[in-house]
C-alpha positions as CSV (number, residue, x, y, z in Angstrom):
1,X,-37.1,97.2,63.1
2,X,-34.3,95.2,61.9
3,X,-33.0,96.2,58.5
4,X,-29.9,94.2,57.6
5,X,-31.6,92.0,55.2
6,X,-33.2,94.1,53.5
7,X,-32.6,93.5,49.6
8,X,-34.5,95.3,47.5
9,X,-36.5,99.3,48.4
10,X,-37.9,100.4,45.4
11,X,-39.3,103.4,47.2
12,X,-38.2,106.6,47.3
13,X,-36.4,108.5,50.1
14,X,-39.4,110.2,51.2
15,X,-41.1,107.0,50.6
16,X,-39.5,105.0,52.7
17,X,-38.9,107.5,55.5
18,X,-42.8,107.5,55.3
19,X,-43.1,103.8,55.5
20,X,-40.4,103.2,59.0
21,X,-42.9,105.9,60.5
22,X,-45.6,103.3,59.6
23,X,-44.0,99.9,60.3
24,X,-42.5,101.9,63.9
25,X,-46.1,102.4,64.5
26,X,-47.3,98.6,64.4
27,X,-43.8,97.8,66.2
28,X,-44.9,99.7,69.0
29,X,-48.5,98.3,69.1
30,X,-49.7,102.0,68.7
31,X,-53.3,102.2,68.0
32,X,-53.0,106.0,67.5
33,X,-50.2,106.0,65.6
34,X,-51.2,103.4,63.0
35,X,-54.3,105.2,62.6
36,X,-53.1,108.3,61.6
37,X,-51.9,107.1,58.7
38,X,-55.2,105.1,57.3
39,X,-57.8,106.9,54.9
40,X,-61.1,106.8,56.8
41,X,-62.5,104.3,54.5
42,X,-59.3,102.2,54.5
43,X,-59.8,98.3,53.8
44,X,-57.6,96.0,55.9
45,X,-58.0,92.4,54.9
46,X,-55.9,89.3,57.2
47,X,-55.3,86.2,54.6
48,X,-59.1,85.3,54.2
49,X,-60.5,86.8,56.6
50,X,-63.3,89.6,55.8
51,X,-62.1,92.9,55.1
52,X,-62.1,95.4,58.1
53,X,-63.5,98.7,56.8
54,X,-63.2,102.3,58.7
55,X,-60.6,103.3,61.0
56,X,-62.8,102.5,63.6
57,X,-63.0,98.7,62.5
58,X,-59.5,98.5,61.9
59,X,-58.8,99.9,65.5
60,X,-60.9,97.3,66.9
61,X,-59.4,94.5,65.2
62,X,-55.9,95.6,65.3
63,X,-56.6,96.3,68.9
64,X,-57.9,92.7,70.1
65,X,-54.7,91.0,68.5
66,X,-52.7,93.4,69.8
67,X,-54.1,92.4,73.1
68,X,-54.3,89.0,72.7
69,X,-50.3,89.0,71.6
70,X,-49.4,91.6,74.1
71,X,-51.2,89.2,77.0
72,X,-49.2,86.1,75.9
73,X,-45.7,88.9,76.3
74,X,-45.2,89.3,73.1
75,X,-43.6,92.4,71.2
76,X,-43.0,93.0,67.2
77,X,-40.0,93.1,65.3
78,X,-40.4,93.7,61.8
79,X,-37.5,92.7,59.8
80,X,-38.1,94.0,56.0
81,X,-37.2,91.5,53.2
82,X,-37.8,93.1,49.7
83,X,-40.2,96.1,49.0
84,X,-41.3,96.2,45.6
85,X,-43.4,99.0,43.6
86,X,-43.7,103.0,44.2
87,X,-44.5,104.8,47.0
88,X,-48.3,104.7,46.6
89,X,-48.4,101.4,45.5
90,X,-46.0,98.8,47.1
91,X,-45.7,95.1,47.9
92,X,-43.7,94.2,51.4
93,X,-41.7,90.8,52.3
94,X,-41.0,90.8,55.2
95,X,-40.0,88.6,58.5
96,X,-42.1,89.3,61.4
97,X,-40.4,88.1,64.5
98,X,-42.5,88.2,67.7
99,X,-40.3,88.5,71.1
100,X,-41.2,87.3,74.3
101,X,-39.1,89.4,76.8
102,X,-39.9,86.8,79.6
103,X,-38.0,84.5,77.7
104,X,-34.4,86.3,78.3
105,X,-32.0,86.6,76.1
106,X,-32.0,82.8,75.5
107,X,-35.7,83.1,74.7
108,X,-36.0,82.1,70.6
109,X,-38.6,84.4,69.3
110,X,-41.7,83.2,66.9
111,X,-40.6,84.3,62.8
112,X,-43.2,84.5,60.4
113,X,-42.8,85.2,56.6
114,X,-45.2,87.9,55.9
115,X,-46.7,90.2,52.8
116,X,-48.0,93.0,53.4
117,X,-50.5,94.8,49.7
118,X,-50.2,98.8,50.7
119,X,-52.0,101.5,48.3
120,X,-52.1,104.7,49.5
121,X,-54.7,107.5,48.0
122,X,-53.5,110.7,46.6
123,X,-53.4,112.4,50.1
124,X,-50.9,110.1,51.1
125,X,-53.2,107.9,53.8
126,X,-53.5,104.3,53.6
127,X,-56.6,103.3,51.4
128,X,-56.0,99.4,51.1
129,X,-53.7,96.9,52.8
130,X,-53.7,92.7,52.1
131,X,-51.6,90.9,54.7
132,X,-50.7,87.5,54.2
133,X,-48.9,85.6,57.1
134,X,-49.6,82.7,59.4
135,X,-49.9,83.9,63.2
136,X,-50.5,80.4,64.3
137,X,-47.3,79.2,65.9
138,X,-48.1,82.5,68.6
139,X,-51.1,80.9,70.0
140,X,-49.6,77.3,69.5
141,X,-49.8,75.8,73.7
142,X,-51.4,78.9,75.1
143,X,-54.8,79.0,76.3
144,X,-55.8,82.0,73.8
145,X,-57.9,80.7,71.7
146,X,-58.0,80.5,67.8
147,X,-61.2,82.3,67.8
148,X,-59.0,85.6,69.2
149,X,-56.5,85.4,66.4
150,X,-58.6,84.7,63.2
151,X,-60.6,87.8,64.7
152,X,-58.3,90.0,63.9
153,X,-56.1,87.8,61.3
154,X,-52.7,88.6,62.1
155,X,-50.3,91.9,62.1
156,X,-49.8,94.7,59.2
């Protein structure tokens, strides 16, 4: 996680530790990890796509983009612009910069401005989270098709 740019964290201490656990967890593409912060019922909704409910949904989805994006060599970077509300109810803008090791270190990676909705219920768990971002510069001369990516809608 890059964090030089980031501007504005209108979370708490705990809050925020909280929320590099969570954002660590997508960077790594761990399924496990990410799921042990979600609210059984949780709601995950990609731009207009239709929400994925259940942990079990979300693991799916979350799972097959992670796939699809880890098959093409790519790896997440999440580079935190501006978080905005409290620690159970918060609005992140972020750059997500996706890294093809392959590429070297003269290899440009693929940025993408991103939102990211995130309520949390009063245990703590994730109950709700709207991400907004366009992931279609990833599959953009690759033979994955567009089907695989609006599956699963893009990256929390």
């Amino acid at each position: 996680m890059l964090l030089n740019k980031l501007r504005v964290n209108q979370l708490s201490a705990d809050g925020w530790a909280w929320y590099q656990q969570y954002l660590g967890a997508l960077d790594n593409y761990d399924l496990t990890g990410y799921t042990a912060f979600l609210a059984a019922d949780v709601t995950v909704q990609f731009n207009n796509d239709e929400p994925m409910v259940g942990t079990d949904a979300v693991a799916a989805g979350l799972g097959g983009f992670w796939g699809s994006v880890t098959g093409m060599g790519y790896r997440l970077v999440h580079e935190p612009l501006n978080i905005y509300g409290e620690d159970h109810r918060f609005v992140l803008e972020a750059l997500n910069h996706y890294i093809r090791d392959a590429d070297g270190a003269g290899g440009r990676p693929i940025t993408v401005r991103a939102t990211a909705w995130t309520d949390r219920n009063p245990d703590g768990r994730v109950q709700s989270v709207r991400l907004y971002q366009d992931v279609s510069p990833l599959y953009a001369g690759s033979t994955a098709t567009a089907q695989t990516s609006a599956a699963a809608g893009g990256q929390v």
